[in-house]
C-alpha positions as CSV (number, residue, x, y, z in Angstrom):
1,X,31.9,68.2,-51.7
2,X,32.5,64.6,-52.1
3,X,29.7,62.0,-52.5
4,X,31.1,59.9,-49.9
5,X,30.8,63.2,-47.2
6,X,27.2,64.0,-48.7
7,X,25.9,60.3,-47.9
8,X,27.6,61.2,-44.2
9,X,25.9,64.2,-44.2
10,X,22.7,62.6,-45.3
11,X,22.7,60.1,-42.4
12,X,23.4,62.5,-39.5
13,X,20.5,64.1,-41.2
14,X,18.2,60.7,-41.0
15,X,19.8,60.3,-37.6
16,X,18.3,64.1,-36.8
17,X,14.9,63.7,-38.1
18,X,14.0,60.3,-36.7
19,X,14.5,61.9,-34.0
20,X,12.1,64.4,-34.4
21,X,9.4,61.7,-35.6
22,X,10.2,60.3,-32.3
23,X,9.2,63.7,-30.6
24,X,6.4,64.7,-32.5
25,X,4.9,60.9,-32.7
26,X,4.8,60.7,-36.2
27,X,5.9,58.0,-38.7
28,X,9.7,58.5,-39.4
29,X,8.5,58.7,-42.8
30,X,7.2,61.4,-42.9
31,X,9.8,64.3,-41.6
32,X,12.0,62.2,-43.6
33,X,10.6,63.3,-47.4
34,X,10.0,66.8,-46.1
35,X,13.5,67.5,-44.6
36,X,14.9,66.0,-48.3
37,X,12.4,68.5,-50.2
38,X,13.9,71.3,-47.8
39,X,17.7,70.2,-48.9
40,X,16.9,70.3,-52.1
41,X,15.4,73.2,-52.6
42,X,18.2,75.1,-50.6
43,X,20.3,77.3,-53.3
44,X,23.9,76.0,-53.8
45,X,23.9,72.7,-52.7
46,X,24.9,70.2,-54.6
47,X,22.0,68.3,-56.3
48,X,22.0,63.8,-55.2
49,X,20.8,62.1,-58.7
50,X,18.6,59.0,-58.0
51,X,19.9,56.3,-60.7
52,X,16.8,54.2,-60.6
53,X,18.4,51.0,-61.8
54,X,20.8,51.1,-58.0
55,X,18.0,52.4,-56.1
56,X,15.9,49.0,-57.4
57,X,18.8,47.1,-56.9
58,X,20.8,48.5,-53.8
59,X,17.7,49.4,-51.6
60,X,14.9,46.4,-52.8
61,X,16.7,43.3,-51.8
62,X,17.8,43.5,-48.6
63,X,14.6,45.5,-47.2
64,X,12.3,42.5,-49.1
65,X,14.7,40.1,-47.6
66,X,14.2,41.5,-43.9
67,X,10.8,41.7,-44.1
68,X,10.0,38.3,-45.4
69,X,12.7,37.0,-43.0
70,X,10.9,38.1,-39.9
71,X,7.4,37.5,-41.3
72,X,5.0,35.6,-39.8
73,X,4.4,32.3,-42.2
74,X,1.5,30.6,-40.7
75,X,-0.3,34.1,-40.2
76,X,0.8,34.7,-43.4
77,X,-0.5,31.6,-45.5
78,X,-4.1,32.0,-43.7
79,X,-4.4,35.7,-45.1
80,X,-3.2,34.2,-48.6
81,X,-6.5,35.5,-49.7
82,X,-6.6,38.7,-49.2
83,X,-3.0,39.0,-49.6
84,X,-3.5,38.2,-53.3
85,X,-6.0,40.1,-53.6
86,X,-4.4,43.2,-52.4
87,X,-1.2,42.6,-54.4
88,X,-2.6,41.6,-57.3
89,X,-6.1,42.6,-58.0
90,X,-6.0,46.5,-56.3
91,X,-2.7,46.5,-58.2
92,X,-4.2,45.6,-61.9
93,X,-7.3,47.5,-60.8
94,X,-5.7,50.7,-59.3
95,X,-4.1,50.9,-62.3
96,X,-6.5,50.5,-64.5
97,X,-8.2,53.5,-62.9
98,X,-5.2,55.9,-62.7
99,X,-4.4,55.3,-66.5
100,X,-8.6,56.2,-67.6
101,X,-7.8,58.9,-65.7
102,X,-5.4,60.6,-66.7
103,X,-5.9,59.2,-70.5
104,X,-9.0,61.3,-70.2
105,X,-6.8,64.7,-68.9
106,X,-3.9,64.6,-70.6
107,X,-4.2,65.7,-74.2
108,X,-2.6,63.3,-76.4
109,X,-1.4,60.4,-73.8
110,X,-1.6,57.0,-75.1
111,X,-3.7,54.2,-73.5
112,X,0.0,52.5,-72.8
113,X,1.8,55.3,-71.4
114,X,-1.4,56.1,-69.6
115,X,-0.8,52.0,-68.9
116,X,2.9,52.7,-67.4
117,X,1.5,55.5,-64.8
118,X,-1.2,53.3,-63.8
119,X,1.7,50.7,-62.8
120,X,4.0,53.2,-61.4
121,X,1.5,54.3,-58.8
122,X,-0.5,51.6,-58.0
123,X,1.9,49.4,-55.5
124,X,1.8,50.8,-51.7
125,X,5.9,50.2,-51.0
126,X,6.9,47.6,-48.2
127,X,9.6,50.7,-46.6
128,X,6.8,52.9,-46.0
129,X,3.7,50.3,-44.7
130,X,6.4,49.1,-41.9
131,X,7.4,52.8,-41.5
132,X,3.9,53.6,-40.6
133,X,2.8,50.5,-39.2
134,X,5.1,50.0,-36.5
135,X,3.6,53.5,-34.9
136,X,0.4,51.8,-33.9
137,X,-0.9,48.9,-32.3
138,X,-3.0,47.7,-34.9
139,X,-4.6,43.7,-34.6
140,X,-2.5,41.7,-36.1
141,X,-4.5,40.1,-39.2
142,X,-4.5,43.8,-40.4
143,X,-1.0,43.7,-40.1
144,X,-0.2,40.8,-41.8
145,X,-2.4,41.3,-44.9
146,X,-0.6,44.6,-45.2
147,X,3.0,43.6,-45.0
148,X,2.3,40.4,-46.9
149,X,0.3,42.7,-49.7
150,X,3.6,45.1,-49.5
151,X,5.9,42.2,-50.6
152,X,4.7,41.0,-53.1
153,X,2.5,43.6,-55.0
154,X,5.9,45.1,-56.8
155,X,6.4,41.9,-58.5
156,X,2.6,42.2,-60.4
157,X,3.6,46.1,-60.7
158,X,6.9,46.1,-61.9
159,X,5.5,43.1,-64.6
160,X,2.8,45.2,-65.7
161,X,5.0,48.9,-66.0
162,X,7.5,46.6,-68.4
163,X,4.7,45.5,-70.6
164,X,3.1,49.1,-70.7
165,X,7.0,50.3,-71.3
166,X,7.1,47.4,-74.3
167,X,3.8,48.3,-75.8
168,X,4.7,52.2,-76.2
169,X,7.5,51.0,-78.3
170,X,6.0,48.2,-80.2
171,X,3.7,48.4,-83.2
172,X,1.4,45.3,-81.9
173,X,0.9,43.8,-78.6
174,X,0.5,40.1,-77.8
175,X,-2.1,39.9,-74.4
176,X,-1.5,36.2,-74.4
177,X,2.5,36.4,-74.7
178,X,2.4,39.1,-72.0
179,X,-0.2,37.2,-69.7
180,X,2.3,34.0,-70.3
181,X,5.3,36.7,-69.0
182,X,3.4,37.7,-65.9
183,X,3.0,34.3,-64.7
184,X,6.5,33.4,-65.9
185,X,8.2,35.7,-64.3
186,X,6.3,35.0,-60.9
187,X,7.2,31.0,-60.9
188,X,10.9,31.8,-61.8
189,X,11.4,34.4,-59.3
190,X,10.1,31.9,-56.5
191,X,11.7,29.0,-58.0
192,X,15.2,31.0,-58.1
193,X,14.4,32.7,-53.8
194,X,13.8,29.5,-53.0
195,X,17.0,27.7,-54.7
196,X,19.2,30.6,-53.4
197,X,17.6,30.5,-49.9
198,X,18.6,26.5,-49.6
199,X,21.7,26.8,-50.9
200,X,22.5,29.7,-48.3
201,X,21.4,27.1,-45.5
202,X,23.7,24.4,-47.2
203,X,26.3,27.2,-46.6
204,X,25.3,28.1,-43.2
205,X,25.9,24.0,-42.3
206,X,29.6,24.1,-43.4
207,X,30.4,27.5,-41.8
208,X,30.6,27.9,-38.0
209,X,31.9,32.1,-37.6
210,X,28.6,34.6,-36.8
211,X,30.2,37.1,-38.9
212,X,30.3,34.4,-41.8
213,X,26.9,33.8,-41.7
214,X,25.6,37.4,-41.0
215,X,27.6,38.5,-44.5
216,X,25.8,35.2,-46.5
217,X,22.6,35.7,-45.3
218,X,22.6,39.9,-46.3
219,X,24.6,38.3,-49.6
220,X,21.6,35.9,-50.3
221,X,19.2,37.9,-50.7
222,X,21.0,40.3,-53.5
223,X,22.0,37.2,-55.0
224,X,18.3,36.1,-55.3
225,X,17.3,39.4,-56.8
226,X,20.1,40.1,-59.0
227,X,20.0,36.3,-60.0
228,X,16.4,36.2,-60.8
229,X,16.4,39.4,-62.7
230,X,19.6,38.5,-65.0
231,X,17.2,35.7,-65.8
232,X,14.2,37.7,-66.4
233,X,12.3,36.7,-63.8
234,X,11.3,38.8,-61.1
235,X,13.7,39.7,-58.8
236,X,11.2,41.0,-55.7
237,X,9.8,37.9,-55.3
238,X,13.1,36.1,-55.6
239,X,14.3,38.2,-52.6
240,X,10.7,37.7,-51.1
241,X,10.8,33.8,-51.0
242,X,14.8,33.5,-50.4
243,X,14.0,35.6,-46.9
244,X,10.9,33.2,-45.9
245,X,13.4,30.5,-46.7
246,X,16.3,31.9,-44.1
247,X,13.0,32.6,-41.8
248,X,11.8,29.0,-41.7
249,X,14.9,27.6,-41.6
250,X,17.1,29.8,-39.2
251,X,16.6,27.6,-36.0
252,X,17.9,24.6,-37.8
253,X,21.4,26.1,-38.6
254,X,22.3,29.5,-37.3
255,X,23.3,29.7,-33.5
256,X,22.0,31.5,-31.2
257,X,24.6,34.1,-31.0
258,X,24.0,34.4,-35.3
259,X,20.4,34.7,-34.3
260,X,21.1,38.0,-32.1
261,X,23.6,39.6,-33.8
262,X,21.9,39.0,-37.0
263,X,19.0,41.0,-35.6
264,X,21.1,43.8,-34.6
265,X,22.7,44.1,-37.8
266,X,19.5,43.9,-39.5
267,X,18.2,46.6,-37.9
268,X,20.7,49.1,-38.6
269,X,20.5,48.3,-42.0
270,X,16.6,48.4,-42.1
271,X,17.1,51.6,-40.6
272,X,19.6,53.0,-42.8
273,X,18.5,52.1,-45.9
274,X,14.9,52.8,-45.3
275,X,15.7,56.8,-44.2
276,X,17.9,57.6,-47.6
277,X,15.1,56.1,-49.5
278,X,12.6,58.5,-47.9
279,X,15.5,61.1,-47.6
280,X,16.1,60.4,-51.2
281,X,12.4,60.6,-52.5
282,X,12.8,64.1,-51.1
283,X,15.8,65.4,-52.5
284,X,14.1,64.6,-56.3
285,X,12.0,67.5,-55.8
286,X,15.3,69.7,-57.1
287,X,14.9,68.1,-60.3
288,X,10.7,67.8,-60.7
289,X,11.1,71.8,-59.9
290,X,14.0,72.5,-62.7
291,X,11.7,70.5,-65.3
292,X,8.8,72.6,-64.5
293,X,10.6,76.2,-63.8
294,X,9.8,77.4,-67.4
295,X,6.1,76.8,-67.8
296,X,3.7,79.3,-67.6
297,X,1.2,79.5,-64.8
298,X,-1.7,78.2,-66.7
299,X,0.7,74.7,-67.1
300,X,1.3,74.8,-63.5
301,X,-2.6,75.4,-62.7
302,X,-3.4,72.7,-65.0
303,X,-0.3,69.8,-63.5
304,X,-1.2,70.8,-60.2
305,X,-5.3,69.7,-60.9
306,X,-3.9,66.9,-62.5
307,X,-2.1,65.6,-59.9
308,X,-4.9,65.8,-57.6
309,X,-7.2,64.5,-59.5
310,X,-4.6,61.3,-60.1
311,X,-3.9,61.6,-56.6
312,X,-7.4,61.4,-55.5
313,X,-8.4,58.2,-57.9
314,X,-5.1,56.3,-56.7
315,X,-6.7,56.7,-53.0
316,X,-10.2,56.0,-54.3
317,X,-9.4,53.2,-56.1
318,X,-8.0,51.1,-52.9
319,X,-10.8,52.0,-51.4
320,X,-13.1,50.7,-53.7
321,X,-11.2,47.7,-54.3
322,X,-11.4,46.6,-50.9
323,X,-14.6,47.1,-49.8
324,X,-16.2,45.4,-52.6
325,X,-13.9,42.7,-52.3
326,X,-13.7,42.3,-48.7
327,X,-17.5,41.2,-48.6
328,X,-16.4,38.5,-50.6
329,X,-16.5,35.0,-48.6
330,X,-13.4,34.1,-46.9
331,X,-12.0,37.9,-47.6
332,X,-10.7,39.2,-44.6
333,X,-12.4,36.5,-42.9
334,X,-11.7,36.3,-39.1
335,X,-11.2,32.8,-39.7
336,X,-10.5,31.2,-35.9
337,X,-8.5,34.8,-34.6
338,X,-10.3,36.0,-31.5
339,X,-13.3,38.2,-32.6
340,X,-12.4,41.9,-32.7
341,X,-14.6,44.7,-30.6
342,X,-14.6,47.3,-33.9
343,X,-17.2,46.3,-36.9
344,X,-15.5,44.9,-40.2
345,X,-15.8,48.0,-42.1
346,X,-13.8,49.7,-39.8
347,X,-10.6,47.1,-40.7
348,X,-11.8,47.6,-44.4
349,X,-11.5,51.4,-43.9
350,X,-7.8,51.2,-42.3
351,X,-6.7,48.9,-45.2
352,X,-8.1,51.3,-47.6
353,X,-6.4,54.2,-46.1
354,X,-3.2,52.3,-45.7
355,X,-1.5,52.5,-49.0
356,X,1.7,54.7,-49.1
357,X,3.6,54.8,-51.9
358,X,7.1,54.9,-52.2
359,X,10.9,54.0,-53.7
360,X,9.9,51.6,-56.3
361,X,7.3,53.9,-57.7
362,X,9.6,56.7,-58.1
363,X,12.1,55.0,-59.7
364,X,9.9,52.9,-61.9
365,X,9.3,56.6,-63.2
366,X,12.9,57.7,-63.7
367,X,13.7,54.4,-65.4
368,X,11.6,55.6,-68.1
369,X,13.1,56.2,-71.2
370,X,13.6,59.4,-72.5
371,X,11.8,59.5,-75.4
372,X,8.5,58.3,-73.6
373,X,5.3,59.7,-74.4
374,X,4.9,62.9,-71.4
375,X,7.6,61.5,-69.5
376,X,8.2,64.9,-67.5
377,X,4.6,64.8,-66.7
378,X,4.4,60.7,-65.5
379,X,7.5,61.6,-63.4
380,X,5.5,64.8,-62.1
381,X,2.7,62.7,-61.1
382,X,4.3,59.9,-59.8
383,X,6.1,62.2,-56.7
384,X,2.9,64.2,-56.6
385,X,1.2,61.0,-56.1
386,X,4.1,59.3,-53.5
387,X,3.8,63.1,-51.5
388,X,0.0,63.0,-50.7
389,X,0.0,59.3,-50.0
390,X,2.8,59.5,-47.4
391,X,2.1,63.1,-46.3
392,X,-1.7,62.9,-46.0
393,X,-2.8,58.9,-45.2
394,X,0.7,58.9,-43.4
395,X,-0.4,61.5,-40.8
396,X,-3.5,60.9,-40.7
397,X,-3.6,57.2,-40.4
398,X,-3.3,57.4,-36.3
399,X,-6.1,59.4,-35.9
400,X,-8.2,57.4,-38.2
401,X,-7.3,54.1,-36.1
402,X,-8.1,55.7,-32.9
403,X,-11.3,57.8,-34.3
404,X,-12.9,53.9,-35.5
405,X,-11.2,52.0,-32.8
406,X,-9.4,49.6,-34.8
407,X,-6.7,48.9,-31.9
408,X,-5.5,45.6,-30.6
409,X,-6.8,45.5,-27.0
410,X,-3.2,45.1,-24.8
411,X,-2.8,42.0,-23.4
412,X,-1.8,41.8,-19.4
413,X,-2.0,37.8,-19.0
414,X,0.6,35.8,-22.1
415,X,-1.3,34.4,-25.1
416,X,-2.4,31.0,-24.3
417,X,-0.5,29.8,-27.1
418,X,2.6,31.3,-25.9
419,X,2.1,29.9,-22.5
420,X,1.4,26.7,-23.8
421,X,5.0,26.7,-25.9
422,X,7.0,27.8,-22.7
423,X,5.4,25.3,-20.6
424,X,6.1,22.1,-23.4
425,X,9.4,23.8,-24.3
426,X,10.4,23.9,-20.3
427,X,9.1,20.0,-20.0
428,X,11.3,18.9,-22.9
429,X,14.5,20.3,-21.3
430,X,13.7,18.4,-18.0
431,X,13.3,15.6,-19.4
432,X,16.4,15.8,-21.8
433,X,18.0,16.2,-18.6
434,X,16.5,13.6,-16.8
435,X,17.4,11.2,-20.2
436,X,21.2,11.7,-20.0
437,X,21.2,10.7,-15.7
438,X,23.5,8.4,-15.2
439,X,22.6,5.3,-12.2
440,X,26.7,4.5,-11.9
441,X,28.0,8.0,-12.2
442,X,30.5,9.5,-9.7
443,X,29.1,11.2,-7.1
444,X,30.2,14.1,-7.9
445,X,28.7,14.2,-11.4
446,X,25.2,12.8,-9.3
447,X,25.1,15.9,-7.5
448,X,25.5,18.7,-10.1
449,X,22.8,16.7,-12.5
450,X,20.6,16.3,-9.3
451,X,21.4,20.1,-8.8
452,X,20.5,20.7,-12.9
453,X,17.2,18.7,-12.3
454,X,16.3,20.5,-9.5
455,X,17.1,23.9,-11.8
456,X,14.7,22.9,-14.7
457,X,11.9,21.8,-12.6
458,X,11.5,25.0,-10.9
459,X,11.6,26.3,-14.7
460,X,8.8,23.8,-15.7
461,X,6.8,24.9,-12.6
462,X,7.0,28.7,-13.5
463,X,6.3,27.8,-17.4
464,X,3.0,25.4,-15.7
465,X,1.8,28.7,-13.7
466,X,2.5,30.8,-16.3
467,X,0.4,28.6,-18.2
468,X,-2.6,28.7,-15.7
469,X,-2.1,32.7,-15.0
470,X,-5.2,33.5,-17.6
471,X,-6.5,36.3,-14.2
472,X,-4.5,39.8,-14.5
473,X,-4.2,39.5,-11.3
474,X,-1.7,36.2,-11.6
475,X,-0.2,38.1,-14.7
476,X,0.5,41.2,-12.8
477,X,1.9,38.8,-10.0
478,X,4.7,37.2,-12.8
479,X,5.3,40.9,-14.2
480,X,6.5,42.2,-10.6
481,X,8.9,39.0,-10.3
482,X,9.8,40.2,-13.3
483,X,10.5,43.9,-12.5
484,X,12.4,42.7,-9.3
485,X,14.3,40.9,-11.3
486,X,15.6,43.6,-13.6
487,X,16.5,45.8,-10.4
488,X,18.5,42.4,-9.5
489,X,20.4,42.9,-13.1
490,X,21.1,46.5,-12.8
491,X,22.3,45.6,-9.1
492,X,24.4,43.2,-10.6
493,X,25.5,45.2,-13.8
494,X,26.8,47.9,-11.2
495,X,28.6,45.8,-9.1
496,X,30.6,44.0,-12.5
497,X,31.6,47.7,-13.3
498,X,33.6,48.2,-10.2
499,X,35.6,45.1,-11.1
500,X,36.4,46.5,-14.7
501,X,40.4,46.9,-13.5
502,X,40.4,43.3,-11.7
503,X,39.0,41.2,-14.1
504,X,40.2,40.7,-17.9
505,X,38.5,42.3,-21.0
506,X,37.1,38.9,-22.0
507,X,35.8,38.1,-18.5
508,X,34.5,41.8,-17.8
509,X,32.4,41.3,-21.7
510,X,31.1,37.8,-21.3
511,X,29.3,38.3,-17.9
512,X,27.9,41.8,-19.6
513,X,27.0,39.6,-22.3
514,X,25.1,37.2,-19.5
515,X,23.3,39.9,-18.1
516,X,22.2,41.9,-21.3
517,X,21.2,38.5,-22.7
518,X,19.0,37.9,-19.8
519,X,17.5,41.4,-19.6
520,X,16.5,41.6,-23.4
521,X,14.7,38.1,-22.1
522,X,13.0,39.6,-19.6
523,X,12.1,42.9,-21.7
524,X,10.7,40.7,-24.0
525,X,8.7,38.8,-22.1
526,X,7.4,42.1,-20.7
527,X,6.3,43.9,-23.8
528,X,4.1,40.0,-24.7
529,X,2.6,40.9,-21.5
530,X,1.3,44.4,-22.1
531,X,4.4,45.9,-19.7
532,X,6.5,48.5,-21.4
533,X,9.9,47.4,-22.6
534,X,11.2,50.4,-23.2
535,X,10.8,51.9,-19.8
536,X,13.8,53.2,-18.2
537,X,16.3,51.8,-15.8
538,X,15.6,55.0,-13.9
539,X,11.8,53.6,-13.4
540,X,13.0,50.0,-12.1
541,X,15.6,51.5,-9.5
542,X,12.1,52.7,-7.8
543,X,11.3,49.2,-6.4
544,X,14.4,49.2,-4.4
């Protein structure tokens, strides 16, 4: 069988069990890394080697990139704190306590090699907190300091596993001249994101074709990883800071039509991407199994306590990090977000349990050399380690949510916030309108701007109630103009398909376009408002 038809199969696979996480609720995660482990344990097919240098380099960049792209900056810079503190101090300190550990239980392991497995383990993986996030309506400062922890905690990781790697092999270590690479690596991976991300909006100036700027912007963000990382920097944050660049920035130069189709596209490749990692993770156990096939049952006994016992002090650890540090003064502050109903343990305690591990930890592990100091076994560990946290905290997560109440309350009436952007965004079109009136024009042009004005002020008057709708009765009242409005479409979207023989291909796909464009609006503006989105056209054909 061909690579090229096993990576088909693979994906009809993903396609499969996706949706079976959709049946059975769960985090797409998870049925993911078990239906890889049940491949590759099946007799006579063929075994899929992980090359951890192209899963790093393939799979890293363009996820880091997506996430940063769509991340939430101002949410993000007031939960710098314990974003930090999450990425850097439960890294160092997680760490810290997986390598006493396991120093302690395996005979002979040096501090440094006890060093690398303490890095290995110790990042939660950006793929699988947005894998398991997105299943639960969690409030949203827990969200941010999670995905904002999940981007940048493999930098400090991946800095730390190269100096553990260096140390094993050296006959002296230098603290200062490693402490000096740690932060140099940080500054010149944001310094080279940022320069990349910049230049990629120079580009997107002096380009007007979407599928132009869709292929720079997925190009960028490899170029800001492999860049950075030719230069020894670090390449994560490089892709990190290159996608919060094309984030900021996107309404300045990309078009409206880039905008959506870039979203599309990203999708698929979040999605894509994201299942063969897990799929992959899974298929490793062929090769963990071969390694282990000829020890004797003792060995096995002895591994298997071992990677609890690593297991268990990887999940401890967070835990311990966090709640001591979260009592810390302006950790995990509330700051001026709406006060939650649950107690601030109870956010501590989801943050704690909230620490998958994934990709980069596995192949940090089967970059290590081959000579390393119980390499077999740090490999071992590290899957044993990436198995319980997505298998056990991923499962379980839900039902710790709901069991402490840690859920964000659904909203019927819009934000105020939101209602306050519609209503200033509809007033500056009026009046851009009003601006470019002319007193002398024809009266032919007089009419269709009159007609225009006329358009945008019953805009600004929906945006002005919309504004003042803070009752769920007034929201309720805008969400059933709002249903009505998507049996109008479907009325509409029916009629245009009898006309698919009288009117040309172009004509027949830009009024779909029209009416998918305004629908998506609509959806959107549904799911803000506590509404489901996702409800069927089946359910709206009921109001007729």
């Amino acid at each position: 069988m061909t690579t090229f038809e096993i990576l088909l199969g693979l994906v009809a696979f993903c396609v499969l069990l996706a949706m079976v996480a959709q049946r059975l609720d769960l985090p797409v995660a998870i049925p993911l890394v078990l239906g890889g482990m049940g491949l590759a344990l099946i007799p006579g097919l063929p075994a899929v080697e992980l090359d951890p240098e192209l899963a790093l380099a393939l799979f890293l960049p363009p996820l880091l990139q997506v996430s940063a792209y769509r991340t939430d900056w101002p949410a993000f810079r007031s939960n710098l704190r314990p974003i930090l503190l999450l990425a850097f101090g439960a890294v160092l300190f997680t760490a810290a306590a997986v390598a006493i550990v396991a120093h302690l239980l395996v005979p002979g392991l040096p501090w440094w090699a006890a060093a690398a497995l303490g890095a290995i383990v110790a990042p939660p993986d950006a793929v699988a907190a947005s894998s398991v996030l997105k299943k639960f309506k969690l409030p949203k400062q827990i969200v941010t300091v999670l995905e904002g922890e999940s981007l940048i905690n493999d930098a400090s990781s991946l800095v730390l596993y190269r100096f553990a790697v260096a140390a094993v092999a050296a006959s002296s270590v230098s603290y200062a001249s490693g402490l000096l690479q740690f932060f140099g690596m940080g500054i010149g991976g944001i310094a080279i994101g940022w320069l990349i991300g910049r230049l990629a909006m120079w580009v997107f100036s002096k380009i007007d074709d979407t599928m132009l700027d869709i292929t720079t912007s997925i190009l960028a963000g490899f170029a800001a990883y492999l860049g950075a990382e030719a230069l020894h920097t670090s390449g994560v944050l490089g892709a990190v800071v290159c996608g919060l660049v094309l984030g900021r920035k996107q309404h300045a130069e990309f078009t409206a039509r880039t905008r959506l189709e870039l979203n599309a596209v990203w999708n698929f490749i979040e999605f894509l991407l994201a299942s063969l990692i897990f799929m992959l993770i899974g298929l490793q156990m062929r090769g963990i199994v071969e390694r282990l096939a000829n020890e004797s049952a003792t060995t096995l006994a002895h591994l298997a306590l071992l990677a609890l016992a690593v297991s268990a002090t990887l999940i401890a650890s967070r835990f311990v990090w966090v709640f001591i540090t979260g009592w810390l003064p302006g950790a995990f502050s509330r700051g001026g977000a709406a006060q939650p109903t649950a107690p601030l343990w109870t956010h501590h305690a989801v943050v704690s349990w909230a620490g998958m591990r994934g990709v980069v930890s596995l192949a940090a592990a089967l970059a290590l050399p081959s000579n390393f100091p119980a390499r077999d076994v740090i490999v071992f560990l590290a899957f044993c380690s990436i198995f319980a946290t997505l298998i056990v905290q991923g499962t379980t997560l839900g039902w710790l949510v709901r069991r402490l109440d840690v859920i964000e309350p659904e909203q019927v009436a819009a934000e105020p916030t939101e209602a306050l952007a519609r209503a200033e965004i509809a007033d500056a079109a009026l009046e851009a309108v009003k601006e470019h009136l002319e007193p002398d024009a024809s009266p032919e042009h007089s009419a269709a701007a009159s007609a225009l004005v006329d358009e945008y002020e019953a805009r600004a008057e929906r945006a002005a109630d919309e504004k003042e709708a803070e009752s769920p009765e007034n929201a309720e009242h805008f969400n059933a103009q709002r249903r009505l409005r998507l049996v109008a479409i479907e009325a509409a979207r029916e009629k245009l398909s009898e006309h698919t023989d009288q009117v040309d291909a172009d004509t027949h796909r830009s009024l779909a376009e029209e009416l998918d464009l305004e629908e998506q609006q609509i959806r959107s503006a549904m799911t803000k408002s506590g509404e489901l989105a996702s409800a069927s056209l089946q359910s709206t054909r009921k109001l007729q």
